[in-house]
C-alpha angles and dihedrals in degrees: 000000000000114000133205130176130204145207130186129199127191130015143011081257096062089046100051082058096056106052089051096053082047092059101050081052084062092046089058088060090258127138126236116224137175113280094239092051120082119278145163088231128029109185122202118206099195130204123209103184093111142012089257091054092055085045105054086042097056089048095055100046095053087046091059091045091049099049095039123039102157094059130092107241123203114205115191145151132064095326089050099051091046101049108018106143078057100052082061084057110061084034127289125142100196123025115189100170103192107323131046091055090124082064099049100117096044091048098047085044081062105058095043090060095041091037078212114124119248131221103182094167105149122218103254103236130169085256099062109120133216100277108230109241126159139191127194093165125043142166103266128071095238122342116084127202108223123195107213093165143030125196141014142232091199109120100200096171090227090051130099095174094100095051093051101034095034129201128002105275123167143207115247116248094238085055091050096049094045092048083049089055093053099040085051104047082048091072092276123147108160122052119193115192128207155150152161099290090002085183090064091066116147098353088116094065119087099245093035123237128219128223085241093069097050069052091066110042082061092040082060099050113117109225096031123107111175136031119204117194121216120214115341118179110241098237084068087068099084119145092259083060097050091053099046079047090054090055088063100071093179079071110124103219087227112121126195107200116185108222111151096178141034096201119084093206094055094042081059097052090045086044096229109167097237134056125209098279093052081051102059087043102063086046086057092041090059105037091058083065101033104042103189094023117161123221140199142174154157131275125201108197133181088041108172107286100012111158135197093267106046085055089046085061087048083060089043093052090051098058101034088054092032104212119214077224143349128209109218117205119179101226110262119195109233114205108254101029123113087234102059082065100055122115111241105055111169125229118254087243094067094032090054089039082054095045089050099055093041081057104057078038083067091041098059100035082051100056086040086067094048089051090053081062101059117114082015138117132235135143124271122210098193116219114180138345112251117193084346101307121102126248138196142128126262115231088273078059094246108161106241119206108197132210109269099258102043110149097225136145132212109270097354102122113231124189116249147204104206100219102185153343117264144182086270109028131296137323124238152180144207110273 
């Protein structure tokens, strides 16, 4: 039996990808190994968000070269579909980019009868349509990831992502009820879906198609019980919204807003379509509907031109809405972008100093929120036993230790009492 072995780097939506490349591998009759064990294929999954991302791709993919030079190596993702010829280059056999990947197997299949190495990067155009991929099996115990939609229109001047995943394209509603089912009759209780620009969803159908409605085909679905959303812009959380959200009560009251920045000044130079204000308000439409929400985002710090002040209102933001967590990125130029021409680039010493102290920000706010649970109750959906004490995540996405002894089951709810706050999370017990 023919083995191959995987990393991703970057998003929910990579990973997504590669589990379902993975899959069709399966389906081939191959094995699936970890990617440090020895194997026929490796496949790379790359990310291209930021200048660390190209880096540890690159290093992987020469360090699987390196160690293994009698294996076929795969090389997809952003990375990949920006700079294909040169994937061949440092060693790649086939490069897929971010398209193709439903043709993995017969193109690698390909390459091993001509011995000729392969780029089947695609051209991104406005009539590319949602590639059909599918997963029945995946990583975690019972929580799957679900890509609903691919690309974005968006134009944000430090992004790449248009220009590597190409236009909004969705998945039609009949695909994404028939994937649930699977995924549900698999073992699976929690959905999170996800994709590049998730709040685009369905605007490329004529008639168009909400969110809310991808919400409700999984709301139907007999055998889940809860439904997470990936990265929503804030200006989708309207009050209409909050309120179509309230009707699903699978719904999991955990928000990822993307921010980015505190500053208005600097959201207008990154053309973001909301300023601090619209913000704020999404938070409060929400949390009318969603109490004890938590809520969680991304910050881009070190942005061209960035002073003191406008990063001090990045500080300010954090604390005033009061994330569960924050992911803190220093701002890296990608080549292409307008951003990466603008006067006033900072030097990697302040934008590292900045993402540092954003960092230990997150940490305390955070812990500010788990502290708000104790002597609360919330729902654990247990996922796994650790040392002997079961783990899982309630419905905020708060990480529940629980007492050793306690009698739980993978993916059967239990009402809990959240003790304490602890290094990983909180402690529990049975209600």
């Amino acid at each position: 039996m023919k083995t191959i072995g995987a990393h991703t780097f970057g998003c929910k939506v990579n990973q997504y990808d590669t589990q379902a490349m993975l899959e069709l591998f399966r389906q081939d009759g191959w094995s699936v190994v970890p990617v440090d064990a020895d194997a026929d294929v490796y496949l790379i999954n790359t990310c291209t968000v930021t200048g660390v991302g190209d880096k540890k791709s690159l290093q992987l993919i020469r360090k699987c070269r390196r160690e293994h030079p009698r294996s076929k190596l795969i090389v997809c993702g952003c990375m990949a579909q920006l700079r294909g010829e040169e994937m061949l280059s440092v060693g790649a056999d086939l490069v897929l980019g971010t398209q193709n990947r439903s043709r993995v197997v017969e193109l690698l299949r390909q390459v091993e009868t001509t011995g000729v190495p392969l780029c089947a990067v695609l051209p991104l155009s406005d009539g590319s349509a949602f590639e059909p991929l599918n997963i029945s099996t995946q990583e975690d115990h019972t929580r799957a990831v679900l890509k609903i939609q691919e690309g974005c229109r968006n134009r944000c001047t430090y992004c790449i992502i248009p220009s590597v995943r190409g236009p909004i394209r969705s998945r039609p509603l009949g695909d994404i009820r028939a994937e649930v089912c699977r995924l549900a009759a698999a073992g699976f209780r929690e959905i999170v879906l996800t994709g590049i620009h998730l709040s685009s969803y369905g605007k490329d159908f004529s008639p168009a198609v909400s969110l809310l409605e991808a919400i409700r085909v999984v709301q139907e679905t007999d055998g889940i019980l809860r439904i997470r959303l990936g990265s929503l812009e804030p200006m989708i959380a309207t009050e209409a919204f909050a309120a179509g959200l309230k009707e699903a009560d699978k719904l999991c009251p955990q928000f990822h807003l993307a921010l980015q920045s505190g500053s208005d000044s600097v959201l207008a130079r990154m053309k973001r379509q909301y300023n601090s204000a619209q913000y704020l308000r999404a938070v409060d439409n929400l949390r009318r509907v969603f109490p004890h929400a938590a809520f969680t985002t991304d910050i881009l710090t070190g942005f061209p031109g960035e002073t003191e002040a406008e990063y001090r209102e990045t500080e300010a933001m954090i604390r005033k809405v009061g994330f569960s967590r924050i992911h803190v990125f220093p701002y890296s130029a990608r080549p292409g972008t307008p951003a990466a021409g603008m006067p006033g680039q900072l030097s990697a010493a302040v934008k590292e100093e900045r993402a540092r102290n954003l960092i230990s920000l997150g940490r305390t706010v955070a812990r500010d929120y788990l502290r708000s649970w104790v002597g609360r109750s919330s729902v654990l959906l247990p996922e796994k036993q650790v040392d002997g004490c079961w783990e899982g995540y309630t419905p905020e996405y708060i990480r529940v230790r629980m007492v050793p002894g306690s009698p739980c089951s993978s993916g059967v709810p239990v009402p809990v009492v959240l003790t304490a706050v602890d290094s990983r999370g909180m402690r529990g017990e049975i209600q």
